[in-house]
mmCIF file of the C-alpha atoms, coordinates in Angstrom:
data_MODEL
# 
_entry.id   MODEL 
# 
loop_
_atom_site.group_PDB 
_atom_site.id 
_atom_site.type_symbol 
_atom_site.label_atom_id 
_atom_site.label_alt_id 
_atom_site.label_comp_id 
_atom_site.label_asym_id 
_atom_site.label_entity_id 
_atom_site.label_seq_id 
_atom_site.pdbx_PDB_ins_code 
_atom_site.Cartn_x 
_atom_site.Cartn_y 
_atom_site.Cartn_z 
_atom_site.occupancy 
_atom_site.B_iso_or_equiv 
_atom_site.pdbx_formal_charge 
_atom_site.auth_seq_id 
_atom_site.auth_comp_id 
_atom_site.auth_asym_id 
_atom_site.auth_atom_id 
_atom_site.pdbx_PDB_model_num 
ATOM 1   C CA . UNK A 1 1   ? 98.545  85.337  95.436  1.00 0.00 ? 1   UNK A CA 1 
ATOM 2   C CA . UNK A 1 2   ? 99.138  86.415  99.428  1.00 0.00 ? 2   UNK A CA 1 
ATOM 3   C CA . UNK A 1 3   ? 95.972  85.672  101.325 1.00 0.00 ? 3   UNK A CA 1 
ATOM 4   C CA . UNK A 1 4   ? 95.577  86.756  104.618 1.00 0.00 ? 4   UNK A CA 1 
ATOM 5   C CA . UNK A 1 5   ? 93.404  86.080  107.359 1.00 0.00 ? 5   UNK A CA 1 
ATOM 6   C CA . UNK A 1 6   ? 93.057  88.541  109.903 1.00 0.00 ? 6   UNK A CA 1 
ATOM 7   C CA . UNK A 1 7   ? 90.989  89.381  112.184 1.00 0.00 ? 7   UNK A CA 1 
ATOM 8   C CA . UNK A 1 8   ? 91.818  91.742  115.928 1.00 0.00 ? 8   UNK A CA 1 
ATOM 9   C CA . UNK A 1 9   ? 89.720  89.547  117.699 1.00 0.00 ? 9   UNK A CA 1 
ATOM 10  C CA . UNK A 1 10  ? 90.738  85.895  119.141 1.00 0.00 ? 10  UNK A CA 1 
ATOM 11  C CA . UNK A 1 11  ? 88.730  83.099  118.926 1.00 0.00 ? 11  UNK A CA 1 
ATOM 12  C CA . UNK A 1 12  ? 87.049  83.394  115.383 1.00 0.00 ? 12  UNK A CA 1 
ATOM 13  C CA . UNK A 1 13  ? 88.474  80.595  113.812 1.00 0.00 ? 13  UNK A CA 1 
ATOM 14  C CA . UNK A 1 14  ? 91.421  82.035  111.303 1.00 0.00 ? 14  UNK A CA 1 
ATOM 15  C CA . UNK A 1 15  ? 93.948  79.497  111.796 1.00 0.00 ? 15  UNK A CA 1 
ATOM 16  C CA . UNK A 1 16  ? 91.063  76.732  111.231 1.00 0.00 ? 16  UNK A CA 1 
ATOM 17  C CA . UNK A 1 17  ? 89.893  78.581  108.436 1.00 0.00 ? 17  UNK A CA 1 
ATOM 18  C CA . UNK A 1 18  ? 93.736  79.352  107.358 1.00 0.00 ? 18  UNK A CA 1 
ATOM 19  C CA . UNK A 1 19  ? 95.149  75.700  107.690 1.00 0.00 ? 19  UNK A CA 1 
ATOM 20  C CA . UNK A 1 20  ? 92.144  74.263  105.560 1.00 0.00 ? 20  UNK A CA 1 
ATOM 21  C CA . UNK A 1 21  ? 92.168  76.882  102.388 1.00 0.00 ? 21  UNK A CA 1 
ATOM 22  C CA . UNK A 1 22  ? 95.997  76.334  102.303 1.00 0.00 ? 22  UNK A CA 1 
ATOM 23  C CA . UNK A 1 23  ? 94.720  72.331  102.072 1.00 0.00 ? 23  UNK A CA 1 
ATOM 24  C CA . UNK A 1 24  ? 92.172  72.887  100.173 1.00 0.00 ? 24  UNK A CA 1 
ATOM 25  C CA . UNK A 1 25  ? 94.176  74.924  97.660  1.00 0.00 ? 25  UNK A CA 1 
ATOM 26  C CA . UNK A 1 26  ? 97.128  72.170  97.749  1.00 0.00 ? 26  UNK A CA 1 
ATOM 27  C CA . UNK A 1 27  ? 94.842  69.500  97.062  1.00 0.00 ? 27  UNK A CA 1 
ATOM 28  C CA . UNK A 1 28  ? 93.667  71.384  94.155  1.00 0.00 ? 28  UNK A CA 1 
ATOM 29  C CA . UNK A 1 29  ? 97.011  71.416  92.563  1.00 0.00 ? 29  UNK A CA 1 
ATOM 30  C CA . UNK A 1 30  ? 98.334  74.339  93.635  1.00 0.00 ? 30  UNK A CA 1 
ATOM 31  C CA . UNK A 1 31  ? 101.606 75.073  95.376  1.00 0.00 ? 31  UNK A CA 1 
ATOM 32  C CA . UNK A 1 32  ? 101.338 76.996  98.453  1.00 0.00 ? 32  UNK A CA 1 
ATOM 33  C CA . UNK A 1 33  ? 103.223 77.675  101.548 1.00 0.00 ? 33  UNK A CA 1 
ATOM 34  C CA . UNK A 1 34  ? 101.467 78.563  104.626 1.00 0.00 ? 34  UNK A CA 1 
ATOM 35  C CA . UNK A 1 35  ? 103.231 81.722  106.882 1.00 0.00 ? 35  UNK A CA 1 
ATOM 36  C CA . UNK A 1 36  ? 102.206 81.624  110.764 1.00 0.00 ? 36  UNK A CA 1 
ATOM 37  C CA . UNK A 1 37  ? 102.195 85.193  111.908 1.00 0.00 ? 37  UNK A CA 1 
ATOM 38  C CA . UNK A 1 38  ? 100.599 84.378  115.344 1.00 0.00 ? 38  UNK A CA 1 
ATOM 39  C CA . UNK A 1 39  ? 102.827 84.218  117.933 1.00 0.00 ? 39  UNK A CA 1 
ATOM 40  C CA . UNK A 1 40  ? 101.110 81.463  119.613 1.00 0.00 ? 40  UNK A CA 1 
ATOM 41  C CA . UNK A 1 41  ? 102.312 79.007  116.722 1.00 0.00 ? 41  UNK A CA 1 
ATOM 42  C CA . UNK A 1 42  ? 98.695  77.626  116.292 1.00 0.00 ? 42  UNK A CA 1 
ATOM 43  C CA . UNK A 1 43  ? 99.067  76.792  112.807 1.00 0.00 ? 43  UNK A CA 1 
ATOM 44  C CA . UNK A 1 44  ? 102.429 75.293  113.174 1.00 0.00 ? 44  UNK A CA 1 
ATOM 45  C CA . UNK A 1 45  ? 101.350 73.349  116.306 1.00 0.00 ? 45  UNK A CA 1 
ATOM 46  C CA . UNK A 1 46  ? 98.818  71.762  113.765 1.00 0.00 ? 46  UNK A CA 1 
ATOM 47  C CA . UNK A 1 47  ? 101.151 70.614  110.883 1.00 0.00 ? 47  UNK A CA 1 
ATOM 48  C CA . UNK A 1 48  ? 103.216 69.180  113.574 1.00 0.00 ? 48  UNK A CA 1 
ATOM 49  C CA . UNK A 1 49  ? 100.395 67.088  114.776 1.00 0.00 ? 49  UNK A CA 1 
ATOM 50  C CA . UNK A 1 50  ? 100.112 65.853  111.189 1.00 0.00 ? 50  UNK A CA 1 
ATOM 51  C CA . UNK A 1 51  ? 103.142 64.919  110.523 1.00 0.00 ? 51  UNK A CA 1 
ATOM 52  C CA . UNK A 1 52  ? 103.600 63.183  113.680 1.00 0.00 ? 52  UNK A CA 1 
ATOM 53  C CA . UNK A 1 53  ? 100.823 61.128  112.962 1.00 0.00 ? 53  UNK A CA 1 
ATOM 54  C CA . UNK A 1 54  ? 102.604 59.856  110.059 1.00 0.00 ? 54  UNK A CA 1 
ATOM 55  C CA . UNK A 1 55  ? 100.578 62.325  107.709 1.00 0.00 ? 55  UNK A CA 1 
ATOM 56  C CA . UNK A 1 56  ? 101.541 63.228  104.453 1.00 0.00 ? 56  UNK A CA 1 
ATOM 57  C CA . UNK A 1 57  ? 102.709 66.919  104.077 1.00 0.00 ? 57  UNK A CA 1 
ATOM 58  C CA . UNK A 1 58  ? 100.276 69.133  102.337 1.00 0.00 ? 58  UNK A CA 1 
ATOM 59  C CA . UNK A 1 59  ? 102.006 72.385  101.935 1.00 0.00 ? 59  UNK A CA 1 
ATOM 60  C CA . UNK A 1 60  ? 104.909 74.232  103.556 1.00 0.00 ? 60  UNK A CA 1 
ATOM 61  C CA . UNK A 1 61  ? 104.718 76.087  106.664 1.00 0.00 ? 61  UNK A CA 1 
ATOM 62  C CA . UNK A 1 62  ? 106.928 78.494  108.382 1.00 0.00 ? 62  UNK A CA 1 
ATOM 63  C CA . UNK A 1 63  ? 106.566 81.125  111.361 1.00 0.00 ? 63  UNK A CA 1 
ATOM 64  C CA . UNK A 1 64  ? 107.224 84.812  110.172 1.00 0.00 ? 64  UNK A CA 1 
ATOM 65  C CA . UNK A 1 65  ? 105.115 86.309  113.489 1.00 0.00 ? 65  UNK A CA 1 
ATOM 66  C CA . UNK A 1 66  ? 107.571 89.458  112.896 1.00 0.00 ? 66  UNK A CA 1 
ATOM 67  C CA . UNK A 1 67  ? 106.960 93.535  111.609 1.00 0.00 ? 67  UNK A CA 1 
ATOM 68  C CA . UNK A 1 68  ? 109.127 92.467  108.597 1.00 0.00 ? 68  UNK A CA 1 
ATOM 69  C CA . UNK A 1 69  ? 106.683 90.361  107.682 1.00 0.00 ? 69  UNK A CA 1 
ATOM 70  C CA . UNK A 1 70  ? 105.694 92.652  104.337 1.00 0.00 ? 70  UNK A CA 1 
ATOM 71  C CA . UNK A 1 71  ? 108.983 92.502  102.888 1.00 0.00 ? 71  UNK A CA 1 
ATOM 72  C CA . UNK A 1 72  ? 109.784 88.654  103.318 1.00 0.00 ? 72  UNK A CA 1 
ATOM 73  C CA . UNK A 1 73  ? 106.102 86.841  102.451 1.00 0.00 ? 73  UNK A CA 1 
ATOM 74  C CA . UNK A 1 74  ? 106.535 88.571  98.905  1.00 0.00 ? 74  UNK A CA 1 
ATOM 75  C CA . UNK A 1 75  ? 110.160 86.716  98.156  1.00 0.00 ? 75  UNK A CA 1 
ATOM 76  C CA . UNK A 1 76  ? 108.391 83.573  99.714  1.00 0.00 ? 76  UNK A CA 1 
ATOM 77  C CA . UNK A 1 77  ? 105.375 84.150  97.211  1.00 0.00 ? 77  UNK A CA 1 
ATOM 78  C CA . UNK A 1 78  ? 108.091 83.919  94.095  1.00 0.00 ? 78  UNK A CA 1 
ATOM 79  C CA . UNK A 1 79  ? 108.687 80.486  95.135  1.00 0.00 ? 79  UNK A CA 1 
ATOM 80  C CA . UNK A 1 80  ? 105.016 79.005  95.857  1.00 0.00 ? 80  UNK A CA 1 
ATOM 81  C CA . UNK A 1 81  ? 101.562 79.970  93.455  1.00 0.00 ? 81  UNK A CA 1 
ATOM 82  C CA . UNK A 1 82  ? 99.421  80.794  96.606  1.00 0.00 ? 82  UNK A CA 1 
ATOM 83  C CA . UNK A 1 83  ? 100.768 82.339  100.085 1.00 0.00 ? 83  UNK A CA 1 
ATOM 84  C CA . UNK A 1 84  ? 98.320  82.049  103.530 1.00 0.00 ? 84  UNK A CA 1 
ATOM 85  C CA . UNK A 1 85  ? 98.755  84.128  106.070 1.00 0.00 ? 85  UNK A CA 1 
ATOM 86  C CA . UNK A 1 86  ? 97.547  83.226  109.469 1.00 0.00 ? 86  UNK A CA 1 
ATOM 87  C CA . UNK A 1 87  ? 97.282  86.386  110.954 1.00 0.00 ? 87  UNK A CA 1 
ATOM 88  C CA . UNK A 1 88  ? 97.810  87.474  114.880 1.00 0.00 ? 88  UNK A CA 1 
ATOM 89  C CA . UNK A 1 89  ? 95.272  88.801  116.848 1.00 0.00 ? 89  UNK A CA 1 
ATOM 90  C CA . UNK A 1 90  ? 95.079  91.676  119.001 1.00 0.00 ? 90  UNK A CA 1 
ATOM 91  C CA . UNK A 1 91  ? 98.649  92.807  117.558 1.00 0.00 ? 91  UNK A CA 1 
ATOM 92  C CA . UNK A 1 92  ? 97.993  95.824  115.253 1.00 0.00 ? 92  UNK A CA 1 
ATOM 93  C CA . UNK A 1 93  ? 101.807 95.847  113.986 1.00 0.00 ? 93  UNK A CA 1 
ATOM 94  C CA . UNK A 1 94  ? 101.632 92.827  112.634 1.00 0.00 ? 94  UNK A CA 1 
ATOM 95  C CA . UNK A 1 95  ? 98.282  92.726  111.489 1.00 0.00 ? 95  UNK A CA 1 
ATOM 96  C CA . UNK A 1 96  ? 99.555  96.027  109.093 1.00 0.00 ? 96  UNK A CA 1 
ATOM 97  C CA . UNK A 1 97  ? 102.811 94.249  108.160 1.00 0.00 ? 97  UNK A CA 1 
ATOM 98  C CA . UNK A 1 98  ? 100.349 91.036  106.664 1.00 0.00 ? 98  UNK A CA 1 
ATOM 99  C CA . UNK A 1 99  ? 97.866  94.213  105.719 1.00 0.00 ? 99  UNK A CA 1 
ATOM 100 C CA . UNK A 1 100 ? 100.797 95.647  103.152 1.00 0.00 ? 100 UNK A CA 1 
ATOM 101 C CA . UNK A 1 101 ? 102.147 91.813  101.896 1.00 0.00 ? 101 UNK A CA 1 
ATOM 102 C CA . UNK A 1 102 ? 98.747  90.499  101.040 1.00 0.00 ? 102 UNK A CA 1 
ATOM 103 C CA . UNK A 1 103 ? 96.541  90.745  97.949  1.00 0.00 ? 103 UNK A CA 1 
ATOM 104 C CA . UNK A 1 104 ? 93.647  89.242  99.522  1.00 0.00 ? 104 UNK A CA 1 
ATOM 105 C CA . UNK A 1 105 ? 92.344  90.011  103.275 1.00 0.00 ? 105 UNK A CA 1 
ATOM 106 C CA . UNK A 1 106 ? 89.889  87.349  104.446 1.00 0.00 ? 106 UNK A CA 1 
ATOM 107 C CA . UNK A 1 107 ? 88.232  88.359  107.975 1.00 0.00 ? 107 UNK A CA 1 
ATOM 108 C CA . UNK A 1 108 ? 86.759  85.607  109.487 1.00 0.00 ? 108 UNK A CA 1 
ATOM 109 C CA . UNK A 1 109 ? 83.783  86.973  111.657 1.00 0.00 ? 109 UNK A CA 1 
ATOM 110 C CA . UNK A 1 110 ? 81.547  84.747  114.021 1.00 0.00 ? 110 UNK A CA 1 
ATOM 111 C CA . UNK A 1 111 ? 77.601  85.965  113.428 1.00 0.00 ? 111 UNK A CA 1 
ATOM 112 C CA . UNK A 1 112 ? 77.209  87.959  116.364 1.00 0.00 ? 112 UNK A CA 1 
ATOM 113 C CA . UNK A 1 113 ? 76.911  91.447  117.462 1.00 0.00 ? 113 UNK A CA 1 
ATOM 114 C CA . UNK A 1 114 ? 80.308  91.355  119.090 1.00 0.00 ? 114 UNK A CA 1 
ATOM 115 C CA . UNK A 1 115 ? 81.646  90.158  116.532 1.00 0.00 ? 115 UNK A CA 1 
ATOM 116 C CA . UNK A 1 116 ? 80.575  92.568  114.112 1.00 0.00 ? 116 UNK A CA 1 
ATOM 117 C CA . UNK A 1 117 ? 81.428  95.044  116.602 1.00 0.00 ? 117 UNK A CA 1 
ATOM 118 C CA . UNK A 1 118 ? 84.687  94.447  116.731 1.00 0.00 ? 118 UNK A CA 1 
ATOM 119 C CA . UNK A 1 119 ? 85.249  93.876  113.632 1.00 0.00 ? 119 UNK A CA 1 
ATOM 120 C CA . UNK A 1 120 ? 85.603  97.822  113.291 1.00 0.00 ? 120 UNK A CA 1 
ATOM 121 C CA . UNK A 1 121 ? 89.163  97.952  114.101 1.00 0.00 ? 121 UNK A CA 1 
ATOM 122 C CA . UNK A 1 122 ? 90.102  95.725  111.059 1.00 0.00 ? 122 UNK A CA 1 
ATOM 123 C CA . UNK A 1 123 ? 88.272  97.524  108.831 1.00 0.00 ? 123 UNK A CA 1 
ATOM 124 C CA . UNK A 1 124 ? 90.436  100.595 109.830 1.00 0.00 ? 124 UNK A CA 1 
ATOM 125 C CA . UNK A 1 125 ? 93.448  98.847  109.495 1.00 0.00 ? 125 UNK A CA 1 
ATOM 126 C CA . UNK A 1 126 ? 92.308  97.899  106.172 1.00 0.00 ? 126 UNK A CA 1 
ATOM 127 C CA . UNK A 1 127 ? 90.776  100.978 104.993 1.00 0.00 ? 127 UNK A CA 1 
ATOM 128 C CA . UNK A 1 128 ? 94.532  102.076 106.194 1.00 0.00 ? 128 UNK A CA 1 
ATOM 129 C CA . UNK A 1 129 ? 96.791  100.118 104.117 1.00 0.00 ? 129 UNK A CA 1 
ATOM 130 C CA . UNK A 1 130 ? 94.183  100.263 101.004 1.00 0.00 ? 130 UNK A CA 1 
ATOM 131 C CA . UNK A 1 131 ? 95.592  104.269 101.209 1.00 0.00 ? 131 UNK A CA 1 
ATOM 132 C CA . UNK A 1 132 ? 99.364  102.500 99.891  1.00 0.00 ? 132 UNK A CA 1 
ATOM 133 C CA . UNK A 1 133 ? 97.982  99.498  98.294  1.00 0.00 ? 133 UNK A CA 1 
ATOM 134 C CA . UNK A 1 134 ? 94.868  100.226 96.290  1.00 0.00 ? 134 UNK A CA 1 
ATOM 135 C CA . UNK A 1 135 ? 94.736  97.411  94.880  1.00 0.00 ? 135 UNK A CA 1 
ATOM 136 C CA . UNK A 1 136 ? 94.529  95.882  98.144  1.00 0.00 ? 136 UNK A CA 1 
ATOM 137 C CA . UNK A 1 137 ? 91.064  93.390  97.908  1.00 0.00 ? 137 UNK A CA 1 
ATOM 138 C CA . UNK A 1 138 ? 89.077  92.663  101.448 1.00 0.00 ? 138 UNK A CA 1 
ATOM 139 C CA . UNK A 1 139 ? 86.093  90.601  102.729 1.00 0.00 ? 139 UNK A CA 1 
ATOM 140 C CA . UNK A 1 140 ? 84.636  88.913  105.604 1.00 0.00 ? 140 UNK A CA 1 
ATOM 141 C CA . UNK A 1 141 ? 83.713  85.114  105.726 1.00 0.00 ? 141 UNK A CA 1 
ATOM 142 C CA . UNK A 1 142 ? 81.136  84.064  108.031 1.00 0.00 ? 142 UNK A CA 1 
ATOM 143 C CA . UNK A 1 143 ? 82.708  81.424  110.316 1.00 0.00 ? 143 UNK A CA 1 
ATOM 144 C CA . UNK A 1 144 ? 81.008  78.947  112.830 1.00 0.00 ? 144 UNK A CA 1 
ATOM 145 C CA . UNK A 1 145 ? 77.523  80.146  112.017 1.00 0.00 ? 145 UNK A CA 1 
ATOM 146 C CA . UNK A 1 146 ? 75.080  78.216  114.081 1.00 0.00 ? 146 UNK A CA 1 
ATOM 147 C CA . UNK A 1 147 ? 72.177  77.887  111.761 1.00 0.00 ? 147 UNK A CA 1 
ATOM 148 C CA . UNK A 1 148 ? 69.148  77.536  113.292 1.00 0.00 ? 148 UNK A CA 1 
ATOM 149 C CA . UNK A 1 149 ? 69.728  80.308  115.701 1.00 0.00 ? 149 UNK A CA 1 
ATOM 150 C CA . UNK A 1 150 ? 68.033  83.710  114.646 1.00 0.00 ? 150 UNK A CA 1 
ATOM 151 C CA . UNK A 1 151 ? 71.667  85.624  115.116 1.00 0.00 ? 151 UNK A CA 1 
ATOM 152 C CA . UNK A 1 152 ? 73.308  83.139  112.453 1.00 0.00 ? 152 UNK A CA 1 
ATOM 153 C CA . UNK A 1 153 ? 69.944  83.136  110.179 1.00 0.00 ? 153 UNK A CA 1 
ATOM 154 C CA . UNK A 1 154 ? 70.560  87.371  110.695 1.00 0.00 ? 154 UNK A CA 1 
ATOM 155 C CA . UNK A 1 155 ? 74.759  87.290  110.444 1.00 0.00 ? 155 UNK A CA 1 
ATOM 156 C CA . UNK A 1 156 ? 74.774  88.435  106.649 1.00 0.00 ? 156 UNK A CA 1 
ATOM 157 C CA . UNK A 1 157 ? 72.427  91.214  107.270 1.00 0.00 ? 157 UNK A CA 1 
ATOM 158 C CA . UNK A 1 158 ? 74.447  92.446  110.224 1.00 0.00 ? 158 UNK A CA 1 
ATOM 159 C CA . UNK A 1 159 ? 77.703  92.869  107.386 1.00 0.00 ? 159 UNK A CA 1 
ATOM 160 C CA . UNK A 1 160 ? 75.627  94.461  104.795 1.00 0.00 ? 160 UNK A CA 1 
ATOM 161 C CA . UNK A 1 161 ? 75.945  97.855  106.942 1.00 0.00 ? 161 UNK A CA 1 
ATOM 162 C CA . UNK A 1 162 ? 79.656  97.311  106.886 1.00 0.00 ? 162 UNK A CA 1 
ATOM 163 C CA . UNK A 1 163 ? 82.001  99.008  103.831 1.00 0.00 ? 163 UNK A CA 1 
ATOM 164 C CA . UNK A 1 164 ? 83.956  95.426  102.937 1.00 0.00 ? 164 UNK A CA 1 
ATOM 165 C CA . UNK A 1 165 ? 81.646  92.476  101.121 1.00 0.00 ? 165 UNK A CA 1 
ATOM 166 C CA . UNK A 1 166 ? 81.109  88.986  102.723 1.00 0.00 ? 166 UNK A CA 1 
ATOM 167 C CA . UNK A 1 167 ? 81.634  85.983  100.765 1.00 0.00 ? 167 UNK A CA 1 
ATOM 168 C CA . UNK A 1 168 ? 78.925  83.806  99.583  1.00 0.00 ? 168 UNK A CA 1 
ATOM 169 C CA . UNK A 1 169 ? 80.777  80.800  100.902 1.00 0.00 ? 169 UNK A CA 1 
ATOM 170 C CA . UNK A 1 170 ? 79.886  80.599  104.885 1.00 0.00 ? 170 UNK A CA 1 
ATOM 171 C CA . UNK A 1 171 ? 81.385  77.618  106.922 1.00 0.00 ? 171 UNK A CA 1 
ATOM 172 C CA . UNK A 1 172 ? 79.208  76.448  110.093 1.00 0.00 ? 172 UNK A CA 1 
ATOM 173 C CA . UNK A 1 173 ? 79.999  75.163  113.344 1.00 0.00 ? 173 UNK A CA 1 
ATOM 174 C CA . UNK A 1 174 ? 80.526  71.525  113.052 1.00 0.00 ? 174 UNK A CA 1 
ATOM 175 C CA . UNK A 1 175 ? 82.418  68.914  115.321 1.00 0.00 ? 175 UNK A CA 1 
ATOM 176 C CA . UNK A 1 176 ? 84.105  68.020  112.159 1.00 0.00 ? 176 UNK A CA 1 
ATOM 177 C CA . UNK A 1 177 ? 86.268  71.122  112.408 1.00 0.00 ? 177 UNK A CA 1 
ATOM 178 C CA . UNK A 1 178 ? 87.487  69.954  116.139 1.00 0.00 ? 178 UNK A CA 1 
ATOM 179 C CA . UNK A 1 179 ? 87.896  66.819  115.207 1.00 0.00 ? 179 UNK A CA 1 
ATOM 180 C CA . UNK A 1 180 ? 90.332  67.191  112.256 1.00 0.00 ? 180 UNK A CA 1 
ATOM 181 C CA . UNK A 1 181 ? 92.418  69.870  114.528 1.00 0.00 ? 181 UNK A CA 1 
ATOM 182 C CA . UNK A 1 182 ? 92.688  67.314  117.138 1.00 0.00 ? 182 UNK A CA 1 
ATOM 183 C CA . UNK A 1 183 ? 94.068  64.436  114.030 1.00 0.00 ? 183 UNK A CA 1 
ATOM 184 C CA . UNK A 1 184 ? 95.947  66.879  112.197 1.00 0.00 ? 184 UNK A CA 1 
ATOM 185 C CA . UNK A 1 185 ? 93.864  66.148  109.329 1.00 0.00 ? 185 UNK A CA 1 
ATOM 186 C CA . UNK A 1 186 ? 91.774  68.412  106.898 1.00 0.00 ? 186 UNK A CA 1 
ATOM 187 C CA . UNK A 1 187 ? 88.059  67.791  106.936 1.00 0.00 ? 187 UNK A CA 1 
ATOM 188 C CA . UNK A 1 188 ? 87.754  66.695  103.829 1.00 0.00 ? 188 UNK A CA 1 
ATOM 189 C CA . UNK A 1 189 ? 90.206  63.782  104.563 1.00 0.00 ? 189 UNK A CA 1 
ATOM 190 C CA . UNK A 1 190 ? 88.110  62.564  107.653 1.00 0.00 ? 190 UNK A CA 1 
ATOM 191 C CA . UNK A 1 191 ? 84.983  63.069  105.056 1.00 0.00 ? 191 UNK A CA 1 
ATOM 192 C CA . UNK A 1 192 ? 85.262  63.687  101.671 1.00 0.00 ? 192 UNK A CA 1 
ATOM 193 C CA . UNK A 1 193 ? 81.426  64.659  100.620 1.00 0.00 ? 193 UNK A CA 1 
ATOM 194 C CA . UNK A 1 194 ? 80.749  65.836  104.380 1.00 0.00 ? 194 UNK A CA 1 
ATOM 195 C CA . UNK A 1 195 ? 79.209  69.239  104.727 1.00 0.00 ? 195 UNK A CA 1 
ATOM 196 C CA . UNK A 1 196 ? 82.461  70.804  106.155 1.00 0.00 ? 196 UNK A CA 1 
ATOM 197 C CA . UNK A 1 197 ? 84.167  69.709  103.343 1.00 0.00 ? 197 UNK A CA 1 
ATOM 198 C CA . UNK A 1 198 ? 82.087  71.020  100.871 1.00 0.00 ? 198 UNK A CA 1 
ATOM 199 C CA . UNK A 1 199 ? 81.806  74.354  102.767 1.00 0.00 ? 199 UNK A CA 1 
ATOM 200 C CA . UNK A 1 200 ? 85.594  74.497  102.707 1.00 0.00 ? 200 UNK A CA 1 
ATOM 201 C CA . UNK A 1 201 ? 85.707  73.834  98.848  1.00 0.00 ? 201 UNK A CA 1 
ATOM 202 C CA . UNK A 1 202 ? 83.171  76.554  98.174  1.00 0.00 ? 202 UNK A CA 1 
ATOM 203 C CA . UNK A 1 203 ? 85.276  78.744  100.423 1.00 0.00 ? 203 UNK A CA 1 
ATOM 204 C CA . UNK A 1 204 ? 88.213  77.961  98.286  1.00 0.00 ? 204 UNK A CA 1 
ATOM 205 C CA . UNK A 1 205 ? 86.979  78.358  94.742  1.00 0.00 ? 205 UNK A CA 1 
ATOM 206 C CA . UNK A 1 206 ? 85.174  81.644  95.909  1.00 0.00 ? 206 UNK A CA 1 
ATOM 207 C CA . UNK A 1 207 ? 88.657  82.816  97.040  1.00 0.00 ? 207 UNK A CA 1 
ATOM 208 C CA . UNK A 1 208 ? 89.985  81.731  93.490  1.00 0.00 ? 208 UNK A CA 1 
ATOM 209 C CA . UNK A 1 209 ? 87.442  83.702  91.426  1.00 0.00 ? 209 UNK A CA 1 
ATOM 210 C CA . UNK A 1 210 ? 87.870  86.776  93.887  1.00 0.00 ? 210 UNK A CA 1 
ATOM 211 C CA . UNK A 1 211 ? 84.847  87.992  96.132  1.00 0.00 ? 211 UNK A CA 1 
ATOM 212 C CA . UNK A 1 212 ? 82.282  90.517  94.139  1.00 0.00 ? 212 UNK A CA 1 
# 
């Protein structure tokens, strides 16, 4: 399976969001090989870090931040049982290019009104490829949600007038998350039954089953 996480607008949290599934989903067993499609090299910077630190490697990661990006992650899939795509922002070529390899479009989404706002433009994009791929599945996860403000107590009702489903699984805004960027680590390995580990685990097996 190609999963993708895309999303126009910067600063939402993909390639935390994209480094931990791919961790999440090697630590369950599973093969995968993580593609960075950004330009800025964010999620490569961060395996880097790891293995500088003397980490163990988790998964495979290479950067495909090109327009051919639809025809190569599929030959890269053959070799690897799950494919993540940290998408680019802001760069609607290669947001279609990851649009036509994937079989899975996550869209990370911070619960605010801008956010949902923009989030208009990658709904076109997806409604777009959907026309070649139907089979094409798509759905926001709710990242960084503060929750005791009233906008993240409101951020699920602000999707529900959108035309793609949100996950169940949400992930808050915890220092946890900075920290294991900074370490090169997943979350789970700084704490194992801390709440952004579990969040990231229920992100993961939700991904697994499919979203409704």
């Amino acid at each position: 399976m190609i999963i993708a996480l895309l999303n126009q607008k910067g600063g939402v949290g993909k390639t935390t969001l994209a480094t931990h599934l791919a961790g999440e989903l090697a630590l369950l067993g599973r093969n995968v090989l993580l593609l960075d499609a950004d330009p800025q090299g964010s999620a490569l910077d961060w395996t880097q870090r790891r293995s500088r630190s003397g980490l163990p490697r988790l998964f495979g990661a290479v950067g495909l931040a090109c327009e051919t990006l639809h025809q190569e992650a599929p030959e890269f899939a053959r070799r690897a049982d799950h494919v993540v795509i940290d998408g680019p922002p802001r760069i609607a070529a290669l947001a279609r290019s990851a649009l036509l390899a994937a079989d899975l479009v996550l869209i990370p989404v911070q619960p605010s009104p801008y956010d949902v706002w923009a989030s208009a433009e990658m709904v076109s994009l997806v409604r777009e490829a959907q026309v070649f791929r139907p089979a094409l599945r798509a759905a926001f996860v709710i990242n960084r949600r503060v929750s005791t403000t009233v906008i993240g107590r409101e951020a699920r009702g602000a999707l529900a007038d959108q035309p793609l489903p949100a996950l169940s699984a949400e992930v808050r805004q915890r220092i946890a998350f900075a920290d294991s960027v900074a370490a090169g680590r997943l979350v789970r390995e700084l704490d194992e039954d801390g709440l952004a580990a579990r969040e990231i685990a229920a992100l993961a097996a939700e991904v697994l089953r499919g979203p409704a």
